[in-house]
mmCIF file of the C-alpha atoms, coordinates in Angstrom:
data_MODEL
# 
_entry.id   MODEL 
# 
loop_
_atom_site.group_PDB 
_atom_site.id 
_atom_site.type_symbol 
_atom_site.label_atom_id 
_atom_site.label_alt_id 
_atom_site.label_comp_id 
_atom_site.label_asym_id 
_atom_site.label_entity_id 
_atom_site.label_seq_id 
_atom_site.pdbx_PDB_ins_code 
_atom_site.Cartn_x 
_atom_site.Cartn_y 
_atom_site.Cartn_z 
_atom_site.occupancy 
_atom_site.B_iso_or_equiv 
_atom_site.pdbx_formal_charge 
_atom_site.auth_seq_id 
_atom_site.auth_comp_id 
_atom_site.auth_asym_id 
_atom_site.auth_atom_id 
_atom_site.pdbx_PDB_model_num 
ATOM 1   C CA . UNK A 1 1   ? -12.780 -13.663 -0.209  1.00 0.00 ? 1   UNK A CA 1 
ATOM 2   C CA . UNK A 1 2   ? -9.463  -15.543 -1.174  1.00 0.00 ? 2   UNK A CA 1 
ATOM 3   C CA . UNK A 1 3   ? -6.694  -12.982 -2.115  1.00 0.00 ? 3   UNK A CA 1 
ATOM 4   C CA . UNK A 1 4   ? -6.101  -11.338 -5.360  1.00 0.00 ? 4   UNK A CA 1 
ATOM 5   C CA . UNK A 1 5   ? -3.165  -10.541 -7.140  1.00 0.00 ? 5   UNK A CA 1 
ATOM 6   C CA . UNK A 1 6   ? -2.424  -8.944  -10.456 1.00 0.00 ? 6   UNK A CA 1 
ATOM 7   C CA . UNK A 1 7   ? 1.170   -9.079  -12.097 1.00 0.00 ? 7   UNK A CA 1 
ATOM 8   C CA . UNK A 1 8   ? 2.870   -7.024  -14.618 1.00 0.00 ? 8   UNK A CA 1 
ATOM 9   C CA . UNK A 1 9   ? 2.842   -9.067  -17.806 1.00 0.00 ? 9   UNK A CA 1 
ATOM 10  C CA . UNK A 1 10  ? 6.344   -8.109  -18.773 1.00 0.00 ? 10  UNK A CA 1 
ATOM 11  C CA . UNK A 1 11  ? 7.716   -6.585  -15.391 1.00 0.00 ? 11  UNK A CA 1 
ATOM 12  C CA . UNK A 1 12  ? 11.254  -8.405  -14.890 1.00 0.00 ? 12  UNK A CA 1 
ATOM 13  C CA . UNK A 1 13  ? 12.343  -8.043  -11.449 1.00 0.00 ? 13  UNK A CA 1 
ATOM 14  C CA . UNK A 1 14  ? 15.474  -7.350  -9.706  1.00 0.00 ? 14  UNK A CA 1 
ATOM 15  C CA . UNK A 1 15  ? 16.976  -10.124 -7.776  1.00 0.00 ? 15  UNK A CA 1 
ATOM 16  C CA . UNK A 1 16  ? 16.783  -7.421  -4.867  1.00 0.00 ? 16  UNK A CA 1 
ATOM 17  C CA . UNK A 1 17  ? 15.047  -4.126  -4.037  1.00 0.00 ? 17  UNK A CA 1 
ATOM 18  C CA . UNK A 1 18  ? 16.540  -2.668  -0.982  1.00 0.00 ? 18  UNK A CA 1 
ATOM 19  C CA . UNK A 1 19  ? 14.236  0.217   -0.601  1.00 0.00 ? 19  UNK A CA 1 
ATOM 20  C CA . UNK A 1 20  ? 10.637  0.761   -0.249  1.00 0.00 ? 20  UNK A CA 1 
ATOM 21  C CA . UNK A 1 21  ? 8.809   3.721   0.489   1.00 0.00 ? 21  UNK A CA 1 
ATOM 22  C CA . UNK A 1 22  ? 4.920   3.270   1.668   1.00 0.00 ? 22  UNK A CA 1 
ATOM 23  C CA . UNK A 1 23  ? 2.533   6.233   0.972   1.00 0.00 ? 23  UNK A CA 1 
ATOM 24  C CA . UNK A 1 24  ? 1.219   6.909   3.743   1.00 0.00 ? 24  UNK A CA 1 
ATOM 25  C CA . UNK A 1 25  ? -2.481  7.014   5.163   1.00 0.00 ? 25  UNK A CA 1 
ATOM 26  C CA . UNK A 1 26  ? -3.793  9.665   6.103   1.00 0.00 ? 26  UNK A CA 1 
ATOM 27  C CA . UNK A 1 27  ? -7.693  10.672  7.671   1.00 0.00 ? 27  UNK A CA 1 
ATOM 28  C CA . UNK A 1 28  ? -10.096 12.140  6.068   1.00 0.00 ? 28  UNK A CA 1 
ATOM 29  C CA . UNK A 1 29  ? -9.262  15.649  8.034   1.00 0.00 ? 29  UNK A CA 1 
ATOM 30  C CA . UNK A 1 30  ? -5.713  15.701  6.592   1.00 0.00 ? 30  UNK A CA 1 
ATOM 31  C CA . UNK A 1 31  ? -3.941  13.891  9.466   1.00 0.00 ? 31  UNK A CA 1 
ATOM 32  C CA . UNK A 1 32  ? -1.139  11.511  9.162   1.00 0.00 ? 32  UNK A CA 1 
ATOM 33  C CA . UNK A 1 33  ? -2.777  7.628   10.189  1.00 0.00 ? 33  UNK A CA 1 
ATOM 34  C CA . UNK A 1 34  ? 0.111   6.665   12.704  1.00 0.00 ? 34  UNK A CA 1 
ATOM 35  C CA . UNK A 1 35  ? -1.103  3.595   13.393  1.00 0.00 ? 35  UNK A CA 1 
ATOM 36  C CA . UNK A 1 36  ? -1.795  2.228   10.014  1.00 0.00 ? 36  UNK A CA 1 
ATOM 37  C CA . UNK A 1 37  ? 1.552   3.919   8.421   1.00 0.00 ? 37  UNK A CA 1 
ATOM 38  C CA . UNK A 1 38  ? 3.382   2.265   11.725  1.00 0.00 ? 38  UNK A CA 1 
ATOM 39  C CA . UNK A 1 39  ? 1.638   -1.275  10.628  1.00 0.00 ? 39  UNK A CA 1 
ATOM 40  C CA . UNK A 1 40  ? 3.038   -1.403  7.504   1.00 0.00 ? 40  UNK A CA 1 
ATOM 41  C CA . UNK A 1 41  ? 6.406   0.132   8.697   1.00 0.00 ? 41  UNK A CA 1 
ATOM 42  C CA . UNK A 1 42  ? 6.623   -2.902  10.847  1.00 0.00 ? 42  UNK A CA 1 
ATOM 43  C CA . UNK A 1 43  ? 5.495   -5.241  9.000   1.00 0.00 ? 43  UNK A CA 1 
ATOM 44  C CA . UNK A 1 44  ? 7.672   -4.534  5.669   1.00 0.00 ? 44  UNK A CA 1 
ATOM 45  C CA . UNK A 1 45  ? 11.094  -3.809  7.954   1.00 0.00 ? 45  UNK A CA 1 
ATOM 46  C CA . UNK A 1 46  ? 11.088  -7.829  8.149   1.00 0.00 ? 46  UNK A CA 1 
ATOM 47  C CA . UNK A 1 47  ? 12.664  -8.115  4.712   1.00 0.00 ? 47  UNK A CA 1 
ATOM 48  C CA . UNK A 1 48  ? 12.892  -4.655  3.250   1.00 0.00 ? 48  UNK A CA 1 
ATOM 49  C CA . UNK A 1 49  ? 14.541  -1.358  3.775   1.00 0.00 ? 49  UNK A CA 1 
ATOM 50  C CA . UNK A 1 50  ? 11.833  0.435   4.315   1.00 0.00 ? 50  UNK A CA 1 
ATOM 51  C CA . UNK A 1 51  ? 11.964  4.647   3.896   1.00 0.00 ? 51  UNK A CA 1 
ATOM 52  C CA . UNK A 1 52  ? 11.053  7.037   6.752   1.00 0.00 ? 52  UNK A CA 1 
ATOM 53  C CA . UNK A 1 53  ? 7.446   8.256   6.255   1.00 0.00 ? 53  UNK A CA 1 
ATOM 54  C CA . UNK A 1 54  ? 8.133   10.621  8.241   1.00 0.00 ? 54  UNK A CA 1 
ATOM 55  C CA . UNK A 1 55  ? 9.837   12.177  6.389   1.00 0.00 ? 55  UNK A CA 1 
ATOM 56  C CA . UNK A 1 56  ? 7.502   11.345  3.396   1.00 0.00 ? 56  UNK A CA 1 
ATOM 57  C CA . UNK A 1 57  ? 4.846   12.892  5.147   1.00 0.00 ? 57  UNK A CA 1 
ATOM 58  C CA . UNK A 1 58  ? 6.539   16.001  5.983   1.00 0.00 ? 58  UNK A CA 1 
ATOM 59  C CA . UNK A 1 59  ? 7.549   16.234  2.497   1.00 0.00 ? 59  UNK A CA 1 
ATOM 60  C CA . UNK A 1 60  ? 3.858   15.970  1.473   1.00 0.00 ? 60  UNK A CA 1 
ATOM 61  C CA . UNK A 1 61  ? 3.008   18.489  3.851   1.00 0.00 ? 61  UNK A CA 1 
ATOM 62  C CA . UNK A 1 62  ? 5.822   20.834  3.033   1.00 0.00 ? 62  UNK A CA 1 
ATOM 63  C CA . UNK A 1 63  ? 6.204   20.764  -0.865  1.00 0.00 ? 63  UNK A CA 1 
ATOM 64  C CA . UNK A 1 64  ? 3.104   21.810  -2.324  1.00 0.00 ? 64  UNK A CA 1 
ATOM 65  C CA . UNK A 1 65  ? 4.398   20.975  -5.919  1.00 0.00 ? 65  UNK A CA 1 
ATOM 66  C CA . UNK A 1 66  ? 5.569   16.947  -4.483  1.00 0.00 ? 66  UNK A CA 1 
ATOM 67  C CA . UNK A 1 67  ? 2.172   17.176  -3.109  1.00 0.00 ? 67  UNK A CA 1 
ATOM 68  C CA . UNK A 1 68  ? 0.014   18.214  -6.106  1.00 0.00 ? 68  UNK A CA 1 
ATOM 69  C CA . UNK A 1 69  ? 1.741   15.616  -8.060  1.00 0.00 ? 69  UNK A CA 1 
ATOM 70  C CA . UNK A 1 70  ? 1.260   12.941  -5.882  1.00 0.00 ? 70  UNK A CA 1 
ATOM 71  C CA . UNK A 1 71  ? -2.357  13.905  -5.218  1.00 0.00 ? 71  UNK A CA 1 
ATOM 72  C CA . UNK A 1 72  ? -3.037  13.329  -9.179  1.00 0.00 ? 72  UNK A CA 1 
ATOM 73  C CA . UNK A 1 73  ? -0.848  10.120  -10.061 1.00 0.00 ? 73  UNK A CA 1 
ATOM 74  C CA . UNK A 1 74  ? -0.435  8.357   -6.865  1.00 0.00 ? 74  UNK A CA 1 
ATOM 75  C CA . UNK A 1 75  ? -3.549  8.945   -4.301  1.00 0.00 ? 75  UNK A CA 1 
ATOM 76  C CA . UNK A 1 76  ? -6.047  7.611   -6.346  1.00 0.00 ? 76  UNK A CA 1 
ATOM 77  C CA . UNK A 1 77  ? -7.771  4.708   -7.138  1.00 0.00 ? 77  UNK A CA 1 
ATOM 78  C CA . UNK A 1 78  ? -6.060  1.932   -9.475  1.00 0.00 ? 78  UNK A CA 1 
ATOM 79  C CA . UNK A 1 79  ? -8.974  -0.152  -10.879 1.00 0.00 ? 79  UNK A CA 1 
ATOM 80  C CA . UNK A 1 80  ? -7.952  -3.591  -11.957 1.00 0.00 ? 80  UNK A CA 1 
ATOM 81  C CA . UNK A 1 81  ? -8.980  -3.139  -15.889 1.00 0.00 ? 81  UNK A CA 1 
ATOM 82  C CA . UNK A 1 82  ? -6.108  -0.155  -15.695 1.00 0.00 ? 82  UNK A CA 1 
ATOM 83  C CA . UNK A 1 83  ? -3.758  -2.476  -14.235 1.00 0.00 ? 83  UNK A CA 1 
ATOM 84  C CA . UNK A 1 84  ? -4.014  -5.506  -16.412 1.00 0.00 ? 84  UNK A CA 1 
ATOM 85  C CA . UNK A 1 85  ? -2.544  -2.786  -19.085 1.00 0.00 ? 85  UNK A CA 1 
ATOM 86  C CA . UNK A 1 86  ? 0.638   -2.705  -17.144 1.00 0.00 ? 86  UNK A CA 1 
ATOM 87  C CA . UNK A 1 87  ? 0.371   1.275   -16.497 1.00 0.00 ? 87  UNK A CA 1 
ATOM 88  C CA . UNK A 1 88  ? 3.638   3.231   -16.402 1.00 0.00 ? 88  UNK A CA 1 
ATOM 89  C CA . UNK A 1 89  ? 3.168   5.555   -12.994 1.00 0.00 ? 89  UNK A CA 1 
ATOM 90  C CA . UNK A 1 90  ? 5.265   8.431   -14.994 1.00 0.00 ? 90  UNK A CA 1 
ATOM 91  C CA . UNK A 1 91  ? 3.052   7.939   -18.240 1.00 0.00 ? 91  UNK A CA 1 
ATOM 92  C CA . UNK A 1 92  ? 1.846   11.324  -17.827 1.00 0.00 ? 92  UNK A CA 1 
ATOM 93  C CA . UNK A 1 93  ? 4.749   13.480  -16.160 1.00 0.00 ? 93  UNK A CA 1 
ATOM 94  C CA . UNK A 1 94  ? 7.280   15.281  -17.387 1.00 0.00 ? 94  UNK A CA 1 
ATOM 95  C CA . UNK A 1 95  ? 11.283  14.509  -16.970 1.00 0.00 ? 95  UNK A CA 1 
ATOM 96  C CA . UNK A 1 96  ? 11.085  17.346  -13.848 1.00 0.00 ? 96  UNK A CA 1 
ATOM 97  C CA . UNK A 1 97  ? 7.761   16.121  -11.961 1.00 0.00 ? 97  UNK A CA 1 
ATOM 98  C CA . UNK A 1 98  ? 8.998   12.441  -12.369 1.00 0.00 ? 98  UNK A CA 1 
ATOM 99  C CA . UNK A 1 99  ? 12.401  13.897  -10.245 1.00 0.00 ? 99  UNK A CA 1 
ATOM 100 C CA . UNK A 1 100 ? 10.121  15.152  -7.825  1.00 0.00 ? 100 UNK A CA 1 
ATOM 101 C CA . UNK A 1 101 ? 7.939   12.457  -6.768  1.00 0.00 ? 101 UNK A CA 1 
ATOM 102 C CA . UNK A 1 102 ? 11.312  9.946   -6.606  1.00 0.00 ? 102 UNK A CA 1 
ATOM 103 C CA . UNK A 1 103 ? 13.175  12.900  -5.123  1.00 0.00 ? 103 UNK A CA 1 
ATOM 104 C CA . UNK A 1 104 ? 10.476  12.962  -2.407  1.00 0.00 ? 104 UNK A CA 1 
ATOM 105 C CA . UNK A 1 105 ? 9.449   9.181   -2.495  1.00 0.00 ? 105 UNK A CA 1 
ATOM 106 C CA . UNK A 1 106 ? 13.334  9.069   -0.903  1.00 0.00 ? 106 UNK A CA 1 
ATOM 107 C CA . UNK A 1 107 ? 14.823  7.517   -3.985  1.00 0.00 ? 107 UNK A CA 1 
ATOM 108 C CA . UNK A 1 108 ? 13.285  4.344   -2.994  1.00 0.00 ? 108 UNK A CA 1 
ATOM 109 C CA . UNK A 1 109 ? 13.123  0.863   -5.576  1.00 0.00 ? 109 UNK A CA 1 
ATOM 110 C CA . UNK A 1 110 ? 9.637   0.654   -4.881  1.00 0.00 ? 110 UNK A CA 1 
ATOM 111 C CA . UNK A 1 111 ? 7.004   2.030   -4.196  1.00 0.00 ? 111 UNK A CA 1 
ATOM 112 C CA . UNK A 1 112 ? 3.706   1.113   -2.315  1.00 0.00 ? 112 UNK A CA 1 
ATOM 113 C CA . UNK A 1 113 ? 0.239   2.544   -2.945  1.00 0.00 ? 113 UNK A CA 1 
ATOM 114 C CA . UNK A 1 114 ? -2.374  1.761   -0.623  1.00 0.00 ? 114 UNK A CA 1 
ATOM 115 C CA . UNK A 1 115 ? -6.171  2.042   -1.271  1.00 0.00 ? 115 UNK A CA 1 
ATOM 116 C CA . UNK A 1 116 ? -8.657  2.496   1.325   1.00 0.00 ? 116 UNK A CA 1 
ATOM 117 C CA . UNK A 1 117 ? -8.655  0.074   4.191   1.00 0.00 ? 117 UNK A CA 1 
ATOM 118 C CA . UNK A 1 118 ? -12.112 -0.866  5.337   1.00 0.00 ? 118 UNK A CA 1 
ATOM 119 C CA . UNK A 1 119 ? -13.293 -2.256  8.426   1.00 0.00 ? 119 UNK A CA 1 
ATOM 120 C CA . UNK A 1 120 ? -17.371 -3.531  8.341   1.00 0.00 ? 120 UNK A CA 1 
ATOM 121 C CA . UNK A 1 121 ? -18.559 -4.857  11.729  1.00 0.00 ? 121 UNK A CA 1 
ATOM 122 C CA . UNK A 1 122 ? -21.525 -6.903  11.799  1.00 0.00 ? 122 UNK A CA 1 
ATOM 123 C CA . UNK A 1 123 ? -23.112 -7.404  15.167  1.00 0.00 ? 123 UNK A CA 1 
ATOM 124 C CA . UNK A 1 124 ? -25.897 -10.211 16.288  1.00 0.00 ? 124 UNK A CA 1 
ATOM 125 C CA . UNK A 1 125 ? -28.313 -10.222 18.919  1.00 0.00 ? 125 UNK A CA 1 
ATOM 126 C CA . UNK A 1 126 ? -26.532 -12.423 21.457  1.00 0.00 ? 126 UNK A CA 1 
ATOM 127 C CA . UNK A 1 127 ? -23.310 -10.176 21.047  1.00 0.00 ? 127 UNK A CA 1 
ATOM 128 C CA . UNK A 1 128 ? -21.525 -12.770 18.598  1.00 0.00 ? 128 UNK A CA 1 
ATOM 129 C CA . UNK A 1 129 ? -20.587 -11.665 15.006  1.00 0.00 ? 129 UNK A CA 1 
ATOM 130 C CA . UNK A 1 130 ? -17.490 -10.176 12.367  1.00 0.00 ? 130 UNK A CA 1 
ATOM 131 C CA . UNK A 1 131 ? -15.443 -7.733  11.347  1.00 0.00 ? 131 UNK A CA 1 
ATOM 132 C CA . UNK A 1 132 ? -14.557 -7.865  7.592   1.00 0.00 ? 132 UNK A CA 1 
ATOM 133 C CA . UNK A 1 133 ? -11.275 -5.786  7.032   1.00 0.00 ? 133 UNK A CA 1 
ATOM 134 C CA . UNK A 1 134 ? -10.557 -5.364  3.258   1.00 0.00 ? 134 UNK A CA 1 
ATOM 135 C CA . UNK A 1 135 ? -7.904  -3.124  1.294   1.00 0.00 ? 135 UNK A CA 1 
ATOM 136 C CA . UNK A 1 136 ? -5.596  -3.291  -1.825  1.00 0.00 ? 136 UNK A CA 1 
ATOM 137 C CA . UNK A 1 137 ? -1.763  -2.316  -2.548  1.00 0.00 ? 137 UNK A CA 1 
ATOM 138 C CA . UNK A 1 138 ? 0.147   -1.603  -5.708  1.00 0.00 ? 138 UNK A CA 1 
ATOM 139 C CA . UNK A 1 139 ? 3.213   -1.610  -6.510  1.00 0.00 ? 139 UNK A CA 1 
ATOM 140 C CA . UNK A 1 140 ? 5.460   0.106   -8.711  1.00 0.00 ? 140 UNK A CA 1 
ATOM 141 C CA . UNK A 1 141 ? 9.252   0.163   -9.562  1.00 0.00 ? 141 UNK A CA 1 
ATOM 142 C CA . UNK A 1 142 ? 10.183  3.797   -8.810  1.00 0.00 ? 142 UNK A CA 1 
ATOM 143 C CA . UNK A 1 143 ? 13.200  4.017   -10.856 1.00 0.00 ? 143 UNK A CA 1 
ATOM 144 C CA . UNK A 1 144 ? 10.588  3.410   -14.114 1.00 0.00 ? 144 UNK A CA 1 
ATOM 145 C CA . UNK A 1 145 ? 8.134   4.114   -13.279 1.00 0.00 ? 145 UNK A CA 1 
ATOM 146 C CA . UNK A 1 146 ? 6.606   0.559   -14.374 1.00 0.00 ? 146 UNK A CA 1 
ATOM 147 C CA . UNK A 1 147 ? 3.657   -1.399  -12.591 1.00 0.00 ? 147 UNK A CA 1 
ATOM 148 C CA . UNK A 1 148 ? 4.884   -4.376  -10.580 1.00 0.00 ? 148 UNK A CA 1 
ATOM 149 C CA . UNK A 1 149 ? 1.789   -5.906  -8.468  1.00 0.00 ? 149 UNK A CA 1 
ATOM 150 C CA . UNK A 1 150 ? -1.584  -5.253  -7.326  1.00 0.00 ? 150 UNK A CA 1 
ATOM 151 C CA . UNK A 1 151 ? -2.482  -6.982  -4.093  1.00 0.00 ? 151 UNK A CA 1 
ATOM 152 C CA . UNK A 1 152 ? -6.081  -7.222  -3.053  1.00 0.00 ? 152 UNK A CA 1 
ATOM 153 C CA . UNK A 1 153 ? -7.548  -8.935  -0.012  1.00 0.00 ? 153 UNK A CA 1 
ATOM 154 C CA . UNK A 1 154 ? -10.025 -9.177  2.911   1.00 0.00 ? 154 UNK A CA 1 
ATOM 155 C CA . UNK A 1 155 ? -9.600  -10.940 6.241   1.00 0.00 ? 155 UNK A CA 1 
ATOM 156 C CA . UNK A 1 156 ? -13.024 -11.971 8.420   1.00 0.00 ? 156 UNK A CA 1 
ATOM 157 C CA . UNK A 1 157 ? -12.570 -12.438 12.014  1.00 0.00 ? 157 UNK A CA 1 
ATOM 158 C CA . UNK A 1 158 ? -15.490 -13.716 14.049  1.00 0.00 ? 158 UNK A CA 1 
ATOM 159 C CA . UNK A 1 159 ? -15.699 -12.170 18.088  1.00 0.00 ? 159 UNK A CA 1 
ATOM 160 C CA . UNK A 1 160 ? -17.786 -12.653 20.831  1.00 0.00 ? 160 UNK A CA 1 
ATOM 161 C CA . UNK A 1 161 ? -18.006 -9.443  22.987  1.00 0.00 ? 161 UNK A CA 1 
ATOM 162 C CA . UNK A 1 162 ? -18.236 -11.379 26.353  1.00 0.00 ? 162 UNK A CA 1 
ATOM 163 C CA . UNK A 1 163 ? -15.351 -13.132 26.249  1.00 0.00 ? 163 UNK A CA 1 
ATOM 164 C CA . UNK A 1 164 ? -12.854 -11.798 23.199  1.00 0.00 ? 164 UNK A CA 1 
ATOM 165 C CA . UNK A 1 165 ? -11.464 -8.499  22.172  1.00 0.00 ? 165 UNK A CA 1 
ATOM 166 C CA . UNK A 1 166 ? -11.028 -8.319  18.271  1.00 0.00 ? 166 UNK A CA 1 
ATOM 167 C CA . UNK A 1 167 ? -8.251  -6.045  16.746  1.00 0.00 ? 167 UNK A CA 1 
ATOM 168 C CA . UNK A 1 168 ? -6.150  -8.317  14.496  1.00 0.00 ? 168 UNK A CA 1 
ATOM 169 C CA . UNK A 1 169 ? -7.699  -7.827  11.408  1.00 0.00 ? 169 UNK A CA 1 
ATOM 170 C CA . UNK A 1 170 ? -6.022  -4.937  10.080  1.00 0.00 ? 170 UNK A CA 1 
ATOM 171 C CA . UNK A 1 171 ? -2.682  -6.571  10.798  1.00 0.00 ? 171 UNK A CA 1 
ATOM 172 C CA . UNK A 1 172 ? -3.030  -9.795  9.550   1.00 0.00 ? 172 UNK A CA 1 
ATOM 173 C CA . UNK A 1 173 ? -4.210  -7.597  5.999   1.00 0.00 ? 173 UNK A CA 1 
ATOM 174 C CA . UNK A 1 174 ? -0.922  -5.975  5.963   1.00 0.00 ? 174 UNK A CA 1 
ATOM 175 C CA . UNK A 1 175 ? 1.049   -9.249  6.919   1.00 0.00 ? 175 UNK A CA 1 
ATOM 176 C CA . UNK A 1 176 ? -0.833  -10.833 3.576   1.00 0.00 ? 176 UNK A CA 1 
ATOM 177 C CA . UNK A 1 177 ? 0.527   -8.360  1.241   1.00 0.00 ? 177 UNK A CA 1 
ATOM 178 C CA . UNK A 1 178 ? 3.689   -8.439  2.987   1.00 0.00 ? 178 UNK A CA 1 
ATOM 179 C CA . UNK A 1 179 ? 3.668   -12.234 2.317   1.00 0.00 ? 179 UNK A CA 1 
ATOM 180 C CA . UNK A 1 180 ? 2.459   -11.995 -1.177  1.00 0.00 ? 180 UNK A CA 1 
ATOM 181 C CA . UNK A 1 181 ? 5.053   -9.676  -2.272  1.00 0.00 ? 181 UNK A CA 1 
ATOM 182 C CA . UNK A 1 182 ? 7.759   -11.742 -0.981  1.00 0.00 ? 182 UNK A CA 1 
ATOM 183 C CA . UNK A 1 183 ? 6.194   -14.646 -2.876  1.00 0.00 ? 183 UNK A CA 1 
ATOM 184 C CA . UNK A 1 184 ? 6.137   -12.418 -5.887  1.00 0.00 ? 184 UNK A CA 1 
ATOM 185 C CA . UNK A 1 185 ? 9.587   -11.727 -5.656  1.00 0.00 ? 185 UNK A CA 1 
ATOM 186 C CA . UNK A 1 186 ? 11.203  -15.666 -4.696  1.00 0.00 ? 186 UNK A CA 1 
ATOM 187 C CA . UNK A 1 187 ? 8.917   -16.428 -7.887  1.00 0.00 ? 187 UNK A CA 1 
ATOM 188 C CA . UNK A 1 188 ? 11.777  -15.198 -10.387 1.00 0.00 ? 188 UNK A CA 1 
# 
């Protein structure tokens, strides 16, 4: 599947956005994802100041009012039909809650949502086969509130258990949206 991207019909962007904070991943117990939050960490500290989600996370954890909030209007799914109406993220919050989430986001420019990232292995006979990793991002200017991008793709990686280990999959997803945000941005 070739990647996908959605843009803000009337989004103008800055000629820079310093900040970025990521929301992080976390299991389905509750549990910060370290190694996915510390993927795209890495991978967005190339060309972006990228906020401590650490921090974000304790935040989350520690603020059950930041938490509620974010567990409405920012952990959820963002189908494409609701995109291509270039959504405001504050639409629906008041003057106070829309302090709180950038209060908590760490004053950032932007800020990434992350859906589910999936991982399908498919396995032959003679030990040969795939893994299909797949996920989305969107973005949104945190200072408006206003949708920016929506980023959707999947990477297939063959392997052959005898002589190969697989694992690069869920990078090279990351790297792609890293990539395609840049492009965004050189683009005005």
């Amino acid at each position: 599947m070739a990647q996908k991207t959605i843009k803000s019909s009337g989004y103008q962007f800055s000629n820079v956005f310093p900040t970025i904070a990521i929301v992080p991943y976390f299991d389905k117990k509750g549990n910060p994802e370290i190694k996915i939050n510390e993927i795209f960490k890495q991978t967005f500290s190339k060309g972006f100041d990228v906020r401590s989600s650490e921090k974000i996370i304790h935040n989350l954890s520690n603020h059950s009012d930041f938490n509620e909030i974010a567990r409405q209007n920012v952990y959820r799914n963002f189908p494409s039909s609701f995109l291509k109406k270039n959504p405001n993220l504050f639409e629906h919050l008041t003057d106070v809650q829309i302090d709180l989430l950038k209060k908590n986001f760490l004053f950032s420019d932007l800020l990434i949502i992350g859906s589910a990232l999936n991982s399908k292995e498919i396995t032959k006979v003679n030990g040969t086969g795939n893994v299909t990793t797949s996920g989305s991002i969107s973005i949104f200017d945190l200072k408006t509130g206003a949708f920016i991008l929506h980023i959707s793709h999947q990477i297939k990686e063959k392997f052959d258990r005898k002589n190969t280990i697989q694992g690069t999959g869920m990078q090279e997803l990351i790297a792609s949206f890293y990539q395609e945000l840049k492009t965004a941005l050189n683009e005005n």
